[in-house]
C-alpha positions as CSV (number, residue, x, y, z in Angstrom):
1,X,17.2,-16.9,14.8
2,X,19.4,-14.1,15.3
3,X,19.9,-11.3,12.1
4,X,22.6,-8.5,11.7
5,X,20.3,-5.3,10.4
6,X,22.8,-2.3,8.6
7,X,22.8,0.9,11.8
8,X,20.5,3.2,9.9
9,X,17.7,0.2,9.4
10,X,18.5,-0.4,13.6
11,X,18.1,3.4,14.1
12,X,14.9,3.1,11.9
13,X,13.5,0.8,13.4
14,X,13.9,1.9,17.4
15,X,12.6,5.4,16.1
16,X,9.4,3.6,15.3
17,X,9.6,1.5,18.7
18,X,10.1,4.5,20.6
19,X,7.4,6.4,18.6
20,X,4.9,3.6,19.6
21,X,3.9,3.0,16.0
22,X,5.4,-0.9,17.0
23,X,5.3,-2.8,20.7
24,X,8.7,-4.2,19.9
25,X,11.5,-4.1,16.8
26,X,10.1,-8.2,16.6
27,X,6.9,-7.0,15.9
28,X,7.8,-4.4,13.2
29,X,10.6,-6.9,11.3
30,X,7.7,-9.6,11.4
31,X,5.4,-7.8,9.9
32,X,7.7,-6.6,7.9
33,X,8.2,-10.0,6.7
34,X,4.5,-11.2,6.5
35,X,4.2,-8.1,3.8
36,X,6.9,-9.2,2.2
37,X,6.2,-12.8,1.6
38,X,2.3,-12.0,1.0
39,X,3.8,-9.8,-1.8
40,X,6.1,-12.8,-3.3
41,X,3.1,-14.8,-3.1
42,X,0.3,-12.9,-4.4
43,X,0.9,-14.6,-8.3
44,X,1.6,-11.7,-9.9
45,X,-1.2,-9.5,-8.6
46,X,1.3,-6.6,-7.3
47,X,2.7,-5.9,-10.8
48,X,-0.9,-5.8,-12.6
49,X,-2.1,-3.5,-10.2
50,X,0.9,-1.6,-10.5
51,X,0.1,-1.9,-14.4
52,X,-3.5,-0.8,-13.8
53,X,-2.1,2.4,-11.7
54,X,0.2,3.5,-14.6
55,X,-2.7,3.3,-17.2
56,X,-5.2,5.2,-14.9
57,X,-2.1,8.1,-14.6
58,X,-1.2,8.1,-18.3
59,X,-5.6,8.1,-19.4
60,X,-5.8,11.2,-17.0
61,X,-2.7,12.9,-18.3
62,X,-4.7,12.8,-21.3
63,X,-7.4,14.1,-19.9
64,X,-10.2,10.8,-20.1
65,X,-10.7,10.8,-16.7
66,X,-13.9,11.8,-14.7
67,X,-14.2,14.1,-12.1
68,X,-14.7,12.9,-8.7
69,X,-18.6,14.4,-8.3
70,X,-19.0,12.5,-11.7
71,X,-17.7,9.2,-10.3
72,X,-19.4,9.6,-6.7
73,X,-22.7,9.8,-9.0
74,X,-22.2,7.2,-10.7
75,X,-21.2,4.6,-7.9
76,X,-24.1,5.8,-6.2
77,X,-26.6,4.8,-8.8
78,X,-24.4,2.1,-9.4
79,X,-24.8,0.4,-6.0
80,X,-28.1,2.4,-4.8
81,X,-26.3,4.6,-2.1
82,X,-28.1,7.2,-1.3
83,X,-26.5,10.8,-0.4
């Protein structure tokens, strides 16, 4: 299979090539593509958790959130991890 890319995704994606992020521009685009498609597959999941983000945002905007020494205690009784 042979694709056209637009020059500034090309230029993209030889920038991460060249950084060594990616072997090849193949194995970028495919797993490009596998995140895509697990995405469009996932049933929904992507925009609940999206959902679930938004909610935690707008409940600490109004100040109901914890503070992060307050949730590290409570996981660790939660689960039994000691410090």
């Amino acid at each position: 299979m042979n694709i056209t890319l637009r020059p500034e995704i090309q230029r993209r994606i030889e920038t991460k090539v060249h950084s060594g992020e990616y072997e090849s521009a193949e194995a970028l685009v495919e797993q490009a593509l596998q995140w895509y498609l697990s995405i469009e597959e996932d049933g929904g999941q992507t925009e609940e958790i999206k959902a679930a983000v938004r909610e935690g945002l707008e409940q600490a905007e109004r100040g109901e959130g914890v503070s992060l020494e307050q949730f590290d205690r409570h996981m660790r009784r939660k689960y039994g991890i000691p410090r």
